[in-house]
N, C-alpha and C positions, 0 to 999 in steps of 0.2 A: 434840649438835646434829646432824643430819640433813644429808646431803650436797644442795644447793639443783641443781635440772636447770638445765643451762649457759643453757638458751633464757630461765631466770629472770634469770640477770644479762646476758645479751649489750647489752637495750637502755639499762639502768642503765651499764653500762662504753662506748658505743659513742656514743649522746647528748653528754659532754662530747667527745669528742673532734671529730668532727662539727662541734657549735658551733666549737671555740676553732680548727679550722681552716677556718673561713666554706664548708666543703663546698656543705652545704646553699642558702646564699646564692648561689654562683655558677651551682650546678643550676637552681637556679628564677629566674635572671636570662637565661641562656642559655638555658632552652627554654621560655620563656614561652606564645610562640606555642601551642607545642606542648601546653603542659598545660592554657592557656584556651580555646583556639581562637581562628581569626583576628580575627572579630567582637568579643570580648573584649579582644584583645590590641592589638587598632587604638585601641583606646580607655584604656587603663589601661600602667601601668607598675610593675612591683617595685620598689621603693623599695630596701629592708632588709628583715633577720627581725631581731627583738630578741627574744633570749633570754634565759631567767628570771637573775637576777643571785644568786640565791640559791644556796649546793649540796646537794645533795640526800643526804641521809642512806645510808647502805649497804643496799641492798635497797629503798628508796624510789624508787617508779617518777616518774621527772623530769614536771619542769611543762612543757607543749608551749608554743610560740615564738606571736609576735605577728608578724605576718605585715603590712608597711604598705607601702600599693599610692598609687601617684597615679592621681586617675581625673581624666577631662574633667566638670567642673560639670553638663550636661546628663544625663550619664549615670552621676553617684551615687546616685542610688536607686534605678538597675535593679543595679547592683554590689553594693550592698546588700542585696537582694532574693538573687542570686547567691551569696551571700558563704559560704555553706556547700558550695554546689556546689565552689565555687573551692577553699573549703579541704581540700577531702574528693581534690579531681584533683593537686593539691600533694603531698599527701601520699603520697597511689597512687604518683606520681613519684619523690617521696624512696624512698619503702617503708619508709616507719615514719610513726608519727603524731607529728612535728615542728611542726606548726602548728596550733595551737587558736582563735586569732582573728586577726580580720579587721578591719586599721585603714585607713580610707580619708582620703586626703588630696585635696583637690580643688584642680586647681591642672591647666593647658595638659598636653597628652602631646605632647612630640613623636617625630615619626613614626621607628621604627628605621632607624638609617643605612643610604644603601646601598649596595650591592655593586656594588667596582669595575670601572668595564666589563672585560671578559674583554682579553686581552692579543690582538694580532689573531694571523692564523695565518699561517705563511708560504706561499707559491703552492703549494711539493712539497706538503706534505698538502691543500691544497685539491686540485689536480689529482689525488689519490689517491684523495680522498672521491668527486669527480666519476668516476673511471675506477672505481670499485667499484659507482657506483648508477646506471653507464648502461643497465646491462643490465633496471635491473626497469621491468616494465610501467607505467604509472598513473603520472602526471603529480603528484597528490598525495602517494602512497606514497614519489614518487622522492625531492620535497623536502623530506617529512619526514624519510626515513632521512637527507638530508646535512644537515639541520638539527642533526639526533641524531649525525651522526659531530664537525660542527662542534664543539658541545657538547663533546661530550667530546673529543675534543682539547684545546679549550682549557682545561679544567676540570684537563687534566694538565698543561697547560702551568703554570697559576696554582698547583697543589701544589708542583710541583718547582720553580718559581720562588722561595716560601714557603719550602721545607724546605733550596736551596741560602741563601737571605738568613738564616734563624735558625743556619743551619751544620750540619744533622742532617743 
């Protein structure tokens, strides 16, 4: 028998594992947004992948996953219409072809939680951001940039906050 090229078996050996550690499922939960778009995403939710229960023979290229989405009732059969776009941007995401159908459940979405307000900033870095963006010209420019320093300040504040509370 013939020695088989590695790239024949990668997605045979890489597929159960995948599945049996939900990878996949938390990829396409977390960047939903991102892989429908917002229009999309304002309206529907990931549910689950359910994957084949069957096992796939050695050299048997595996059966792709069932993909079930909750949509808003008004807008199931424009998602259905969709429904290959959808599976096809899934997939690009994972980078392998993991999801072959598209099950839709219809039932409320609600809206992704949100983000807790920024933690406020203490006066020294406020007085810092002002004493850095006095000098620029342009009244819009100025409030932008300390909008943008605001930002990010707090943006490290809520990291380091985050990474002192888990203990890394």
């Amino acid at each position: 028998m013939a020695p088989k090229p590695l790239a024949d078996l990668v997605e045979d050996c890489l597929a159960p594992a995948l599945a049996a550690q939900g990878f996949a499922g938390r990829s396409v939960v977390a960047f939903w947004p991102e892989i429908v778009g917002e229009r999309l995403a304002d309206r529907t939710r990931p549910l689950k992948i359910d994957w084949p229960r069957r096992r796939n023979a050695p050299g048997e290229v595996a059966d792709p996953a069932t993909l079930v989405v909750r949509v808003e009732g008004a807008f199931a059969l424009e998602m259905q219409q969709l429904g290959p776009l959808v599976i096809e941007r899934v997939n690009t995401h994972l980078g392998w072809r993991a999801v072959g159908k598209l099950v839709l459940k219809q039932g409320p979405v609600a809206p992704p939680p949100a983000a807790p307000p920024p933690p406020p900033l203490d006066p020294a870095a406020l007085a810092r951001i002002e004493q850095l963006t006095t000098a620029v010209t342009g009244d819009g420019l100025r409030a932008a940039l300390a909008r943008l320093g605001r930002g990010v300040l707090s943006r490290h504040r809520s990291a380091a906050k985050t990474r002192l509370r888990d203990g890394m």
